[in-house]
C-alpha positions in Angstrom: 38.1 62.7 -29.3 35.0 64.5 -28.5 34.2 65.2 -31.7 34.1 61.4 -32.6 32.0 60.7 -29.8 29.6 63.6 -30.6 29.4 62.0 -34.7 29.2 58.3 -32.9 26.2 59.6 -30.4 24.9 61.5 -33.4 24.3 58.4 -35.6 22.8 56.1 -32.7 20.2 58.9 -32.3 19.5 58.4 -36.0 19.9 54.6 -36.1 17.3 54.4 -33.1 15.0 57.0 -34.4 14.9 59.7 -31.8 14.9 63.3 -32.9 17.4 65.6 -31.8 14.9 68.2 -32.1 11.3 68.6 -31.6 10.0 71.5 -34.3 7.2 70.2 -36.7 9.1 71.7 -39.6 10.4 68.5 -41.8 13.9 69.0 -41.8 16.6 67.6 -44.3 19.2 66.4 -41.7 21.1 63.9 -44.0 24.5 64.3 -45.2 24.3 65.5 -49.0 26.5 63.4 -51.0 26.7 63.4 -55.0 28.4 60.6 -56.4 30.7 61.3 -59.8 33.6 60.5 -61.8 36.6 62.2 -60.0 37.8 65.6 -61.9 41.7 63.9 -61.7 43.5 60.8 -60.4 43.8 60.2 -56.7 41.3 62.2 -55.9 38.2 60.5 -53.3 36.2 63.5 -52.5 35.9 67.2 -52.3 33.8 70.0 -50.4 33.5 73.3 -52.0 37.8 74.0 -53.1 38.9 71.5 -50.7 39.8 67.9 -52.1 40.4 64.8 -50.1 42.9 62.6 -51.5 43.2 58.5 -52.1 45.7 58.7 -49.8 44.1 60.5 -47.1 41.3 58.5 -47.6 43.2 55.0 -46.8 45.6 56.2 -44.4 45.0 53.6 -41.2 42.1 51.6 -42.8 44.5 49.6 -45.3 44.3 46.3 -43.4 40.6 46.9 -42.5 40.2 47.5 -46.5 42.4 44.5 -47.1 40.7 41.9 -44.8 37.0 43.3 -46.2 38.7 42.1 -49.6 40.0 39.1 -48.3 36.5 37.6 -47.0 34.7 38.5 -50.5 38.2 36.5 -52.0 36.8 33.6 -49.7 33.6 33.3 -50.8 34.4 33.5 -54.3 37.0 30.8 -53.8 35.0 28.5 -51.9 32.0 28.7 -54.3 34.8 27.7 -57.2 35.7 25.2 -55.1 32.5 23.7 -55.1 31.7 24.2 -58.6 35.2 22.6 -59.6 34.4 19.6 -57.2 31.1 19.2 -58.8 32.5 19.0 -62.2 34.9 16.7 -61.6 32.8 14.4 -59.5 30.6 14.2 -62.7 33.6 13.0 -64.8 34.4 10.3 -63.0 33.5 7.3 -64.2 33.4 5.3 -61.0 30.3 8.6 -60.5 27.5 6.4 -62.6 24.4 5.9 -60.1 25.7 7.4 -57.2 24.4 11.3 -55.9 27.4 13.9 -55.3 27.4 13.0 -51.5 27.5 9.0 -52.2 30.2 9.3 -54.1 31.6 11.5 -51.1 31.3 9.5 -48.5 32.6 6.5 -50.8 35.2 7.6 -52.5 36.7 10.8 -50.4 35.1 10.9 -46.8 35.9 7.2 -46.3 37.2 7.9 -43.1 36.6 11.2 -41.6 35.6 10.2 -38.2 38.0 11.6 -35.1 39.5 8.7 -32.9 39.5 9.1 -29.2 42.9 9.7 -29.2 42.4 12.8 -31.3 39.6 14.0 -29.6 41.9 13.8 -26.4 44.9 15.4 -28.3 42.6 18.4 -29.3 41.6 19.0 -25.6 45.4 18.9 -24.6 46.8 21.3 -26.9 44.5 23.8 -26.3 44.8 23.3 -22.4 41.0 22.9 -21.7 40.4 22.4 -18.2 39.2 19.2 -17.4 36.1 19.9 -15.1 34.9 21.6 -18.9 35.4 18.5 -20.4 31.8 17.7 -20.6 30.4 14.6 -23.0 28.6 17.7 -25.4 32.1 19.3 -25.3 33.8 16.1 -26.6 30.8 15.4 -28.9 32.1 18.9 -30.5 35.2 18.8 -30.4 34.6 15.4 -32.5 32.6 17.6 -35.3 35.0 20.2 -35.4 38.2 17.3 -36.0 35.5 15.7 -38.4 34.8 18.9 -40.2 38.7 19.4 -40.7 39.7 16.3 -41.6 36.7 16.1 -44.6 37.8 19.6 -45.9 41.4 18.4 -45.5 40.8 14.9 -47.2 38.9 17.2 -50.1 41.6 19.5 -50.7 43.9 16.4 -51.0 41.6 15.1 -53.7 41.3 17.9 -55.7 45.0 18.7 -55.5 45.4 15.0 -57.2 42.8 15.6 -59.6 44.4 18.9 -60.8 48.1 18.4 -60.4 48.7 18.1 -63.9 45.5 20.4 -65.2 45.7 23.4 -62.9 42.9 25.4 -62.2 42.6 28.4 -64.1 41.3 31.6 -62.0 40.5 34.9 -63.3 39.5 37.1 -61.0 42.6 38.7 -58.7 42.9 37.5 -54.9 44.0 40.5 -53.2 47.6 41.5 -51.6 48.3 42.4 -48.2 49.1 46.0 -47.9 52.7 46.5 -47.1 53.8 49.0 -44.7 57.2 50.7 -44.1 58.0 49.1 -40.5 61.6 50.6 -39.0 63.4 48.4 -37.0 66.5 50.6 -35.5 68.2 48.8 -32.3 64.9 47.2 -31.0 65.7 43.9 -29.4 65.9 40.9 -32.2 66.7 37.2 -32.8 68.2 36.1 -35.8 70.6 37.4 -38.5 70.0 41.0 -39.6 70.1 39.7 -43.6 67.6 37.1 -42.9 65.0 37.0 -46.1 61.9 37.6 -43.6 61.8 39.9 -41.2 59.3 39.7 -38.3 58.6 42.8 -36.5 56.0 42.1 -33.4 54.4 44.5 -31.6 53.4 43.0 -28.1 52.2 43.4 -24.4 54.1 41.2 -21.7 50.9 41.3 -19.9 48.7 40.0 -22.6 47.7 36.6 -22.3 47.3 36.2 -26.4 50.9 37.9 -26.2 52.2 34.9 -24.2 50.3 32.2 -27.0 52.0 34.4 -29.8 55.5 34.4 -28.3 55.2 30.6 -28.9 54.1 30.9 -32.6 57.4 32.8 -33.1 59.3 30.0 -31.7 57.3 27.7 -33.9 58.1 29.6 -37.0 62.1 30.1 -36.0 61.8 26.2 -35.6 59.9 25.6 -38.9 62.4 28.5 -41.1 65.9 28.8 -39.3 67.8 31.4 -40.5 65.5 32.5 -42.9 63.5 34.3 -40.1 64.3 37.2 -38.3 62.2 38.2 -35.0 62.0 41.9 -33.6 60.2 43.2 -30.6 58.3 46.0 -30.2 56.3 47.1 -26.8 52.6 48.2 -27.5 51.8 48.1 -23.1 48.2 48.3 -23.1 46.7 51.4 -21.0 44.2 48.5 -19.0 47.3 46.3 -18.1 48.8 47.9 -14.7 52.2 46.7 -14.9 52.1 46.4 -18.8 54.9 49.5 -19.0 57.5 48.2 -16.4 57.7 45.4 -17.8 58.3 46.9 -21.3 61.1 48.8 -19.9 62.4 45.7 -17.7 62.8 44.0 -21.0 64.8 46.9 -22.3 66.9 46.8 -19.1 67.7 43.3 -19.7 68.6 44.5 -23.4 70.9 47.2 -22.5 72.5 44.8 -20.5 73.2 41.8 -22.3 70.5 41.5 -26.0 70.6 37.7 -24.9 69.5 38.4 -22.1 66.6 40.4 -23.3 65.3 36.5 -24.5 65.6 35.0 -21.0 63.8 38.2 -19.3 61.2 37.9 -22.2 60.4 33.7 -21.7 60.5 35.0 -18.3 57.9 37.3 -18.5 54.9 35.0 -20.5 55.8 32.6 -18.3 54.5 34.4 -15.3 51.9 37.2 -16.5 50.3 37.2 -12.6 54.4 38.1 -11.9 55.0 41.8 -13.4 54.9 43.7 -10.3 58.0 45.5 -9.5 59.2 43.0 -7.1 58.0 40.5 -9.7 60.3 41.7 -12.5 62.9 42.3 -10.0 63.1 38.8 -9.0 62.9 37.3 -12.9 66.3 39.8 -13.5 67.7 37.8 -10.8 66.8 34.4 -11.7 67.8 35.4 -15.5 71.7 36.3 -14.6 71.1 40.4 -14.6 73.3 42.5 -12.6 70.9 43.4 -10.4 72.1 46.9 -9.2 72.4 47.9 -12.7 68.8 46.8 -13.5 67.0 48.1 -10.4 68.4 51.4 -11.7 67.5 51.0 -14.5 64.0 50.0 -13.9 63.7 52.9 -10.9 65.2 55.8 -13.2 62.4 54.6 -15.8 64.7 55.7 -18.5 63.1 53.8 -21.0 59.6 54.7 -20.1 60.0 57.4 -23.8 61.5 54.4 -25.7 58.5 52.4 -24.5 56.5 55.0 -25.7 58.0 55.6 -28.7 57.3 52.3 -29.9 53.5 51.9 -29.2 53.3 55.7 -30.9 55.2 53.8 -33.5 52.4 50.8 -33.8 49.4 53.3 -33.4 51.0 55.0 -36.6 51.2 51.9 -38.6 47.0 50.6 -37.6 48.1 48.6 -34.8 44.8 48.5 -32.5 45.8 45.2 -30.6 48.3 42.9 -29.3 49.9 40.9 -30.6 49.8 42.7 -33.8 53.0 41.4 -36.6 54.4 42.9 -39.5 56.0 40.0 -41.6 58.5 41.7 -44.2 55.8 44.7 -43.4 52.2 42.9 -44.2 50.3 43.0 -41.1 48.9 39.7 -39.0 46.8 40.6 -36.5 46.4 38.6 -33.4 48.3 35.4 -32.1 47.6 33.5 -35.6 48.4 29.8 -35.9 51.8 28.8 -37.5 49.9 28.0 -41.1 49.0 31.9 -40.9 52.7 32.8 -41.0 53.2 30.3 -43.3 51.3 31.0 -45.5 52.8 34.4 -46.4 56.9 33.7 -45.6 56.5 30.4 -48.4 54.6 33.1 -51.2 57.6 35.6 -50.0 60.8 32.8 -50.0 59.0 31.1 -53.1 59.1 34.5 -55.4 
C-alpha cells in the first residue's frame, strides 16, 4: 500500500512540475519504455529475463478494459446512427424541400413534448422531495422526458425503416468479460437450474444497495423462473454496522433460507435501523427464534463467512456496492431494469 502511495505522490510531483531534487545536473527521470512486437504469444512486457504475461497484465482491470471498449463502441454506434438516419431521410420521397430537422420535427418528432402528468410521474418515481421541486427543476425534468422520447420516437423509426433491410455493421461491439463466480450455499431465490444466474454482491447499509434490491425484484417479476438471485455481503469498512448486519442475515439463513428474504426486505427498509438492537428487533418482527439468533449474532460466528465473501468480490474487481455478476458478466452499480435486460434477452435468446 505504501508503495502505491509513494508511485501515486511520485506522479503528482511530476504532473505539477515540482522537482524532487534540486541539483542543476539535467537528469533523465522518465520511465524508459521501448515499444516492439512481442518475442512469443501472451507475452505484454519484459524487464531484463523477467516477462510479464497477458494475463498478468488484465488480471482485475477486465471490466475497466471492457467499459473503455464499450464507450469507443458508443460513439462509433451513435455516429452510424446518424449517418444511417441521414441517408434514409434523403430517400424519402415525402424529403423534397424540407432540411433534415424539418423533416424531423414533421415527420418523426411530431410530438415529443412531456405532458404534466409525465413531468409529475418523473418527479414521483425518483422520490424528489417536494420543497426541490422548483419551476427550473420541472423545466428540466421536461427536457430530459423530451430528450427520451425524441431518441425513443427515432429508434422506433429506424427500426421500421430497416425491419426488412437490416443494417449491416462491420466493426465488432465488444463482450463483457466473464468471470468464474462460485455460488456454494450463499443465501438464494429461485431454482438452482434456472438459465440466469444472478450473483449480487451487496451492503445492507448502502443506500444504492436498498434501490438495487428492488431491480432484482423487478427482473424476478419481468423473467420468473428463468432468473436466479444470490447474495453475497461486500460490508463496506465506512458503514459502522455494515458487518452485523451481514451476519444477521446469515442468522436468519441458518435458521430458516426463507427467512433470510424477510430479514433482508427488513433490512433496506430501515438502513437508519442496523444497530444491534436494530437488527434484534427486525429478527423479532420477521418470525426468528430469537434466542437462537441473538446467539448467533453475539457469538459472531459468521463474522469469517462475512469475510470470506467480500475477499471473494475483491478477488473478482468488485470495488463497490452493489456490484452483480449475471451468469458471471459484471454490472456495476444499482443499474435500471433495461441494464439487466439487456444482457439476460442476448443470453436466453442464444
Amino acid at each position: 500500500m505504501k508503495f502505491t502511495r509513494y508511485i501515486s505522490l511520485f506522479a503528482l510531483f511530476v504532473a505539477m512540475g515540482l522537482g524532487l531534487f534540486s541539483c542543476t545536473k539535467e537528469v533523465e527521470s522518465r520511465p524508459n519504455y521501448i515499444f516492439k512486437p512481442a518475442p512469443k504469444e501472451g507475452v505484454a512486457a519484459k524487464i531484463g529475463s523477467q516477462e510479464i504475461t497477458m494475463e498478468e497484465l488484465y488480471s482485475g482491470i477486465q471490466n475497466e478494459l471492457y467499459e473503455a471498449k464499450r464507450q469507443v463502441y458508443e460513439i462509433k454506434m451513435n455516429r452510424l446512427q446518424g449517418l444511417i438516419l441521414e441517408r434514409l431521410i434523403s430517400a424519402d420521397p415525402r424529403k423534397e424541400g424540407l432540411s433534415n430537422d424539418q423533416f424531423l420535427e414533421q415527420y418523426i418528432l411530431s410530438d415529443a413534448s412531456p405532458s404534466q402528468e409525465e413531468i409529475q410521474a418523473f418527479i414521483q418515481d425518483r422520490n424528489i422531495p417536494q420543497s426541490q421541486v422548483t419551476d427550473e427543476m420541472r423545466e428540466r425534468v421536461a427536457q430530459f422526458i423530451m430528450m427520451e422520447k425524441k431518441k425513443d420516437m427515432i429508434d422506433k423509426w429506424l427500426g421500421k425503416k430497416t425491419a426488412e433491410n437490416p443494417v449491416e455493421v462491420y466493426f465488432e461491439r465488444p463482450q463483457r468479460p466473464v468471470f468464474d463466480v462460485e455460488v456454494g450455499d450463499s443465501p438464494s431465490k429461485g431454482r438452482s437450474d434456472a438459465a440466469i444466474t444472478i450473483v449480487e454482491f451487496s451492503d445492507f447499509q448502502c443506500p444504492f444497495c436498498s434501490r438495487g434490491a428492488d431491480i432484482m425484484k423487478e427482473v424476478q417479476n419481468k423473467y420468473g423462473n428463468k432468473v436466479r438471485v444470490v447474495f453475497k455481503n461486500f460490508p463496506l469498512p465506512f458503514h459502522q454496522h455494515a458487518h452485523h448486519a451481514a451476519q444477521a442475515g446469515l442468522c436468519a439463513h441458518e435458521q430458516n433460507k426463507t427467512k433470510f428474504w424477510d430479514m433482508h426486505a427488513a433490512m433496506f427498509a430501515d438502513q437508519e435501523g442496523l444497530s444491534i438492537a436494530g437488527l434484534t428487533e427486525k429478527a423479532r418482527r420477521v418470525g426468528l427464534n430469537m434466542d437462537d439468533f441473538q446467539e448467533c449474532l453475539s457469538s459472531e460466528r459468521f463474522r469469517s463467512r462475512v469475510d470470506a465473501d467480500a475477499a471473494q468480490g475483491r478477488e473478482l474487481g468488485v470495488q463497490s456496492t452493489p456490484t452483480y455478476f449475471v451468469n458471471g458478466m459484471m454490472v456495476s452499480g444499482a443499474q435500471p431494469l433495461d441494464a439487466f435486460s439487456e444482457i439476460i434477452d442476448e443470453i436466453l435468446n442464444r
